[in-house]
C-alpha positions in Angstrom: 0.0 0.0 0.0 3.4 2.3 0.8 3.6 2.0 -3.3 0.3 2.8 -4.4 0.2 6.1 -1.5 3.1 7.4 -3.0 2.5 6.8 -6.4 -0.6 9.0 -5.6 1.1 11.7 -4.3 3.2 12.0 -7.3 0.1 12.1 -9.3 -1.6 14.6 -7.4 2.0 16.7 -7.3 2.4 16.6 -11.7 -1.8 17.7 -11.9 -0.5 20.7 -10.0 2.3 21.8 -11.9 0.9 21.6 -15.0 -2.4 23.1 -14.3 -0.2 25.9 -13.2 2.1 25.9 -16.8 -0.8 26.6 -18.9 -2.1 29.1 -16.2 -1.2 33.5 -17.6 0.7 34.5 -14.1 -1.1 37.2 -12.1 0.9 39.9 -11.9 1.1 43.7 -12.6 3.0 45.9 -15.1 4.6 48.0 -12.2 5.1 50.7 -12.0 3.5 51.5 -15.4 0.6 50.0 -14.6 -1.7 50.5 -11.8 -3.2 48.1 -9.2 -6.8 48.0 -7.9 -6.4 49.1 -3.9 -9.1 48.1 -1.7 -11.2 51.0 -0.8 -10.0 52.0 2.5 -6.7 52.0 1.3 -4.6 54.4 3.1 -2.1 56.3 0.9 -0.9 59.4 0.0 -2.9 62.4 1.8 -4.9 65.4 0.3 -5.4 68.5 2.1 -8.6 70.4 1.5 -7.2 74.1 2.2 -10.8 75.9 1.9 -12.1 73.1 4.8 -9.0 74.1 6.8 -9.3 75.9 9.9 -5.5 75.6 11.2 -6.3 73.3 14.8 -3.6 71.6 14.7 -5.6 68.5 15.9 -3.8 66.2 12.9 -0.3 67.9 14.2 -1.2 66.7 17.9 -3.0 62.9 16.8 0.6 62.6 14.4 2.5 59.8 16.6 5.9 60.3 14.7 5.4 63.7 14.1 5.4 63.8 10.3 3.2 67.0 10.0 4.2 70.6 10.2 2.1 73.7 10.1 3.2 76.6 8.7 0.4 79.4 9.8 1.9 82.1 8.2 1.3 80.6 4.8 -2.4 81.5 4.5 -4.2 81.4 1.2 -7.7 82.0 3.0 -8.7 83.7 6.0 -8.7 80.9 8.6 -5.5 78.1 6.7 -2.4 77.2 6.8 -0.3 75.0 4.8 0.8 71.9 6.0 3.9 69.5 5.3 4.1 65.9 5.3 7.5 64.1 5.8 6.5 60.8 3.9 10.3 59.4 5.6 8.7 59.5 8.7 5.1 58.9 8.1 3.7 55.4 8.7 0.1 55.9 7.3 -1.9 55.0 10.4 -4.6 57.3 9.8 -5.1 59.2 13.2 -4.4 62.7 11.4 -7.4 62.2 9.1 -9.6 61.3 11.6 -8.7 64.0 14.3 -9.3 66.4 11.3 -13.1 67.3 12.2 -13.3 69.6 9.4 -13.0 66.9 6.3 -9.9 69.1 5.7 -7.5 65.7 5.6 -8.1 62.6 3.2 -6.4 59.5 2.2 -6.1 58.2 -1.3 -5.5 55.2 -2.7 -1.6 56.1 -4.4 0.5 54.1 -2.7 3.6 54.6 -4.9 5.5 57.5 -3.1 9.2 57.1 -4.8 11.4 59.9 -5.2 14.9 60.2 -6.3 16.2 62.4 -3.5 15.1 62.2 0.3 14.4 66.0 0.6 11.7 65.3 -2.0 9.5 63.2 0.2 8.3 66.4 2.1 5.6 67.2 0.5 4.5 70.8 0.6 1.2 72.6 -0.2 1.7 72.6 -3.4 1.8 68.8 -4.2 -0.3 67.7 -1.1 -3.4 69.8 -2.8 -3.5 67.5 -5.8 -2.9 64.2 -6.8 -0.8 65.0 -10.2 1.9 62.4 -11.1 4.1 63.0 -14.4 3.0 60.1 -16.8 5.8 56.9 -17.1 7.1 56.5 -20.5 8.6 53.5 -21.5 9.7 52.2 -25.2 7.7 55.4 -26.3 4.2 54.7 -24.7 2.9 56.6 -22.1 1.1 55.1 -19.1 -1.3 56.2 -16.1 
């Protein structure tokens, strides 16, 4: 019977493998193509300046301290203009929710890369909006 059980195994093992060969792999096209994220993904942040009121309640809930306020930058009458260290952030969410004015919000971009590390502080100008240069790559352009 030692025989036979074995011989089964082997059997069961070679179905495997080559259902898998003739299978198309599952896998993305990164970075030039994007992935579908869950939808309470927590990525990169927006900040809503006209919703602002300048609390500082998402400075205070920050656990590593990754957000700065700069009150003097004001674009409305009651702002300021926030910065996000993305070295330091680990995306645990308590700044948007300590935001009671909807003025904080998490995306589903994931892919923060820069070339340099002073790049990863994002000020107000690229925290606003979610713009990313488009990839090229053997002359096609992709997101």
């Amino acid at each position: 019977m030692g025989f036979f059980s074995t011989l089964g195994d082997i059997f069961q093992i070679l179905k495997n493998v080559f259902r898998q060969i003739f299978k198309r792999p599952f896998t993305y096209f990164y970075p030039f193509e994007d992935r579908d994220y869950p939808e309470r993904t927590r990525g990169r942040h927006i900040h809503v300046r006209e919703n602002c009121t300048a609390c500082k309640q998402c400075v205070r809930a920050c656990p590593v301290v990754a957000i700065s306020i700069d009150t003097a930058d004001q674009k409305y009458e009651k702002d300021a203009a926030l910065y996000f260290d993305y070295t330091r952030c680990i995306f645990c969410g308590l700044c948007v929710q300590a935001c009671r004015f909807e003025a904080l919000y998490h995306t589903k971009v994931v892919d923060i890369s820069e070339g340099e590390r002073e790049d990863l502080l994002y000020g107000p100008d690229k925290i606003t909006t979610l713009d990313r240069e488009p990839l090229e790559w053997r002359g096609r352009r992709f997101r």
